[in-house]
C-alpha positions as CSV (number, residue, x, y, z in Angstrom):
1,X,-18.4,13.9,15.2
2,X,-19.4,15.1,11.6
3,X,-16.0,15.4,10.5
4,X,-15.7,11.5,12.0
5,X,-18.7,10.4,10.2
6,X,-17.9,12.0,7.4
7,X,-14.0,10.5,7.0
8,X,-15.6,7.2,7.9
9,X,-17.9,7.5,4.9
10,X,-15.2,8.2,2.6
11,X,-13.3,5.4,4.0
12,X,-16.4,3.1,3.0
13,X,-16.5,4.4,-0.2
14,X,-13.1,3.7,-1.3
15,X,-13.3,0.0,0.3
16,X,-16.3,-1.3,-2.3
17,X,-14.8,1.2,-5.1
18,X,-11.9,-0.6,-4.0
19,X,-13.3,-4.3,-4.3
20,X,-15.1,-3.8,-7.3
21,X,-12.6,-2.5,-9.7
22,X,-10.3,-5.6,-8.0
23,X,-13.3,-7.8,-9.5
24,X,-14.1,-6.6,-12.7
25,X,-11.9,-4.0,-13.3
26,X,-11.9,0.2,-14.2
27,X,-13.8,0.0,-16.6
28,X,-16.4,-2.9,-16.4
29,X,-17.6,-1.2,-12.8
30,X,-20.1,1.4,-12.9
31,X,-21.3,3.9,-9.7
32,X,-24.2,2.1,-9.0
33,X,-22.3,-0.9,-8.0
34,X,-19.9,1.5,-5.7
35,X,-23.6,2.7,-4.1
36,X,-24.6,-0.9,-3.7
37,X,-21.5,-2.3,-1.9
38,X,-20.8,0.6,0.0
39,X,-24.7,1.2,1.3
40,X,-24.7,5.2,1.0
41,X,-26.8,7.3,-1.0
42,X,-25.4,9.5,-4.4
43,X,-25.3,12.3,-2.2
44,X,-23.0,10.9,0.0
45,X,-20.9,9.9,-2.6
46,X,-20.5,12.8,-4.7
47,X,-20.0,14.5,-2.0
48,X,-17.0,13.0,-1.6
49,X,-16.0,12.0,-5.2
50,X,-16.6,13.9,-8.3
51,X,-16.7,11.0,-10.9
52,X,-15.8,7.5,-11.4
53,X,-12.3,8.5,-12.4
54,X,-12.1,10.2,-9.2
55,X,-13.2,7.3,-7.1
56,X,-9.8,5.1,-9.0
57,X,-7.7,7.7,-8.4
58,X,-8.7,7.9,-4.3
59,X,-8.2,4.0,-4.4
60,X,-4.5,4.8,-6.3
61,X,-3.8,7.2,-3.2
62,X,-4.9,5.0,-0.3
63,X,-2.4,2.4,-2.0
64,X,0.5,4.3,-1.1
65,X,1.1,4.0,2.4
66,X,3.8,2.9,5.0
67,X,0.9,1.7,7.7
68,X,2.5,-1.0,9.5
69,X,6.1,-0.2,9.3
70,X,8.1,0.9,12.4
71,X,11.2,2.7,12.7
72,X,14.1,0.8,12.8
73,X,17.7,1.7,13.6
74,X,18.7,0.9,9.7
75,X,16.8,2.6,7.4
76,X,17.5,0.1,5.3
77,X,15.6,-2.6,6.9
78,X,12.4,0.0,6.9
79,X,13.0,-0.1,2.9
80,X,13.3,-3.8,3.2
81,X,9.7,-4.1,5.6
82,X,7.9,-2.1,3.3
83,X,8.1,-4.0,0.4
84,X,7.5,-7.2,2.3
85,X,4.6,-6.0,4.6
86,X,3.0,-4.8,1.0
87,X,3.6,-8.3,-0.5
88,X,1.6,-9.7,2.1
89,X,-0.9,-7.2,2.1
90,X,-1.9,-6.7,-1.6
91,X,-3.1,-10.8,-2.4
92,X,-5.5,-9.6,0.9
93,X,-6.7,-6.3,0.8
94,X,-8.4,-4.9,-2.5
95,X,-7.4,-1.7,-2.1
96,X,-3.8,-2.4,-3.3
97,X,-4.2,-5.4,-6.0
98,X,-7.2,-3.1,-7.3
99,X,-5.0,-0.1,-7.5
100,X,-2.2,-2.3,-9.3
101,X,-5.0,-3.6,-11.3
102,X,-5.9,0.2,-12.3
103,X,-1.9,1.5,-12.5
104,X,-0.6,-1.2,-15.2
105,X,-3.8,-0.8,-17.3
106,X,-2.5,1.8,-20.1
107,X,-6.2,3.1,-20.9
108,X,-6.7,3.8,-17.4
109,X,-3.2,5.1,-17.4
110,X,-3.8,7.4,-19.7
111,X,-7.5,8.3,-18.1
112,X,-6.4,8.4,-14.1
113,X,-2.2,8.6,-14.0
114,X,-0.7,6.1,-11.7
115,X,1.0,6.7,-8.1
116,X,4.4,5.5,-9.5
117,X,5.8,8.6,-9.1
118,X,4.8,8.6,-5.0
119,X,5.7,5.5,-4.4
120,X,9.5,5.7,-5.8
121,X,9.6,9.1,-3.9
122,X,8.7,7.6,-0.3
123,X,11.8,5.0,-0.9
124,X,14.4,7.3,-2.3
125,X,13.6,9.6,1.3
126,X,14.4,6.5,3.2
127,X,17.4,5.6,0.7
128,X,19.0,9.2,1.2
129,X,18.7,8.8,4.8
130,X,20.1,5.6,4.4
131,X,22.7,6.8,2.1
132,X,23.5,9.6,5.0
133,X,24.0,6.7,7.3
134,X,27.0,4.9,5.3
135,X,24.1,2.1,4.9
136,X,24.9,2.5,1.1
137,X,27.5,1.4,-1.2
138,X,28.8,5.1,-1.9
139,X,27.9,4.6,-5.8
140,X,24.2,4.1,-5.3
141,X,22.0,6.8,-6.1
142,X,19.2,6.6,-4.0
143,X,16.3,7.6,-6.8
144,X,17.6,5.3,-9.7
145,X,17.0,2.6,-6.6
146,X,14.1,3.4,-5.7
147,X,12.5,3.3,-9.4
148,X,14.1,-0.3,-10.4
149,X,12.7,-1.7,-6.8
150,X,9.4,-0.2,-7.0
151,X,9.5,-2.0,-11.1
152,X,11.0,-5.2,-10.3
153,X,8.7,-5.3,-7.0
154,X,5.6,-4.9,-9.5
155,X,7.2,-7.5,-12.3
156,X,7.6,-9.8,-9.5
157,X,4.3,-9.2,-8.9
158,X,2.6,-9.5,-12.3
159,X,4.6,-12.0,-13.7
160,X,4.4,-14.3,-10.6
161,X,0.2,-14.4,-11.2
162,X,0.7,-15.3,-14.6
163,X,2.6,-18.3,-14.2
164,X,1.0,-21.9,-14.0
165,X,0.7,-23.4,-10.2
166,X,0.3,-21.4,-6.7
167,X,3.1,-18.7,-5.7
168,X,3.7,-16.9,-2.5
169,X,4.3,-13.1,-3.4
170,X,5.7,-12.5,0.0
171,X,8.4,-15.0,-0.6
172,X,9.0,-14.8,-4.0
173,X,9.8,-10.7,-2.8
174,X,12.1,-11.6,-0.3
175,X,14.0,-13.6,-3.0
176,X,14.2,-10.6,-4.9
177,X,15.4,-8.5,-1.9
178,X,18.2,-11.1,-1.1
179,X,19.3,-10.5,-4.7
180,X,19.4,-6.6,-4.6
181,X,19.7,-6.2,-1.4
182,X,23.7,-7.2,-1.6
183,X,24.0,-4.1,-4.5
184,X,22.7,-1.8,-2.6
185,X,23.8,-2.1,1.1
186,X,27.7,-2.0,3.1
187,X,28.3,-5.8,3.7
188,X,28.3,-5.2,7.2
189,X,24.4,-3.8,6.9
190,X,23.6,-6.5,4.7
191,X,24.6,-8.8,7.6
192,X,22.1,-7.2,9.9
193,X,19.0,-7.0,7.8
194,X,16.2,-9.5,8.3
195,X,14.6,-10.5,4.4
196,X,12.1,-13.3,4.4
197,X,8.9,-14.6,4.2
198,X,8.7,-15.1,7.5
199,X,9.1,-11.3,8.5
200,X,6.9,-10.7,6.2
201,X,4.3,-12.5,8.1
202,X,5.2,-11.0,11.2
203,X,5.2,-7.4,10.0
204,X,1.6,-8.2,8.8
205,X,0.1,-10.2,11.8
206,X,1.7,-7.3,13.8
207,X,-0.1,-4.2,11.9
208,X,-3.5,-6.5,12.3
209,X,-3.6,-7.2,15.8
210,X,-2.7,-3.1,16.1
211,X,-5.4,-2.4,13.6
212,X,-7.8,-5.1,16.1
213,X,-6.4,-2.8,19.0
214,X,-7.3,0.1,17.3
215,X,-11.0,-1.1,16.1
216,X,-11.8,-2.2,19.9
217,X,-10.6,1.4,21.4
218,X,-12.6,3.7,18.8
219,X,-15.6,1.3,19.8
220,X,-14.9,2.5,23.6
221,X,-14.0,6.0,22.8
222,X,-15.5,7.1,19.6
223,X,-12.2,8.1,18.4
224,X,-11.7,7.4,14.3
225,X,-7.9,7.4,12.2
226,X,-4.6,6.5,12.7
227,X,-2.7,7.5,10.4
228,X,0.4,5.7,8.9
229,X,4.0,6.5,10.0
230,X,5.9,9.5,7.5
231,X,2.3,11.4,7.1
232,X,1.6,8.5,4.1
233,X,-1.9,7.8,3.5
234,X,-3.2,4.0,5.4
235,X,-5.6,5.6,8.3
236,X,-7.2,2.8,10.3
237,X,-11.1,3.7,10.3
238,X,-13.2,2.4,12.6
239,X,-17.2,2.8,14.0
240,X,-20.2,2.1,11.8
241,X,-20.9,4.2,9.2
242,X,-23.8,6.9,9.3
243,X,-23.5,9.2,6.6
């Protein structure tokens, strides 16, 4: 139960570190507003997190997940649900805009690293198994293709908000799927995989009503994480937290 309490705690933590640096950014928010939003005492947090800096970089982790993704028979299409599922995810959850916020800021690049590096690792495993599974045009090489979709998925991303009128970040990703996606896979896997706005949607109305599931269970049981599939970060926390 301490060990529960103790992982919910954290979880807290990161959630208004998270929400604040979305708000005002790195280095505008102090501690004392993390203490505030999250309702623990410095103790608590401390205890958990050494610093400020610390605090960004646990929100950078807890960005890099695959939560909501199933296995699929092409590995392909579990490239292709990631990066939609995240598109849906990051204009609702401050946890991931805030940690884009903190990973294209070059001061707090500089002060905290970004989880670049993580993020173009998880896809290049799934492109290599990909690649083992003839999904891939022979040529590809599966970490040069993982780097330029984890960038273009971010330009997309940054560029999008900067425009004048209202966008859609899940759809204007699975535009920019359709047009890799027929560089990177065999035509006759390119036929088969689903990119669009609407899976998107789906992928993420799924993964809440499994969160909901989740939520309702650990109320019954007392039973806390679930973690993401692959061993990446994205645990579902649930019960109040104490401490």
């Amino acid at each position: 139960m301490a060990q529960e309490r103790a992982i919910r705690t954290r979880r807290t933590i990161l959630d208004a570190a998270a929400a604040i640096f979305d708000e005002r950014g790195y280095e505008a928010a102090t501690i004392s507003e993390v203490l505030g939003r999250a309702g623990v005492t410095k103790g608590a947090l401390y205890h958990h997190f050494q610093s400020k800096e610390d605090l960004a970089r646990g929100v950078l982790e807890g960005a890099v997940t695959t939560e909501g993704v199933r296995p699929q028979d092409l590995k392909l299409q579990e490239v292709v649900d990631i990066l939609l599922l995240m598109a849906c995810r990051l204009p609702r959850e401050p946890m991931f805009s805030a940690a884009l916020r903190i990973a294209v800021d070059l001061q707090s690049q500089v002060l905290i690293g970004t989880r670049w590096p993580d993020w173009c690792e998880l896809l290049a495993g799934l492109l290599a198994e990909a690649h083992e599974r003839g999904e891939l045009i022979r040529c590809i090489d599966g970490e040069e293709a993982a780097r330029i979709l984890v960038a273009a998925w971010t330009g997309v991303r940054i560029v999008s908000e900067g425009l004048p009128g209202e966008y859609d970040l899940a759809y204007d990703v699975s535009l920019l799927l359709q047009l890799l996606m027929p560089s990177l896979a065999m035509p006759t896997v390119l036929a088969r995989l689903e990119i669009s706005a609407e899976r998107a949607a789906r992928l993420f109305a799924e993964m809440s009503s499994d969160s909901q599931d989740v939520q309702a269970e650990g109320g019954r049981s007392g039973a806390v994480p679930r973690t993401a599939p692959g061993g990446a970060s994205g645990a579902v926390l649930v019960g109040p937290v104490d401490g």
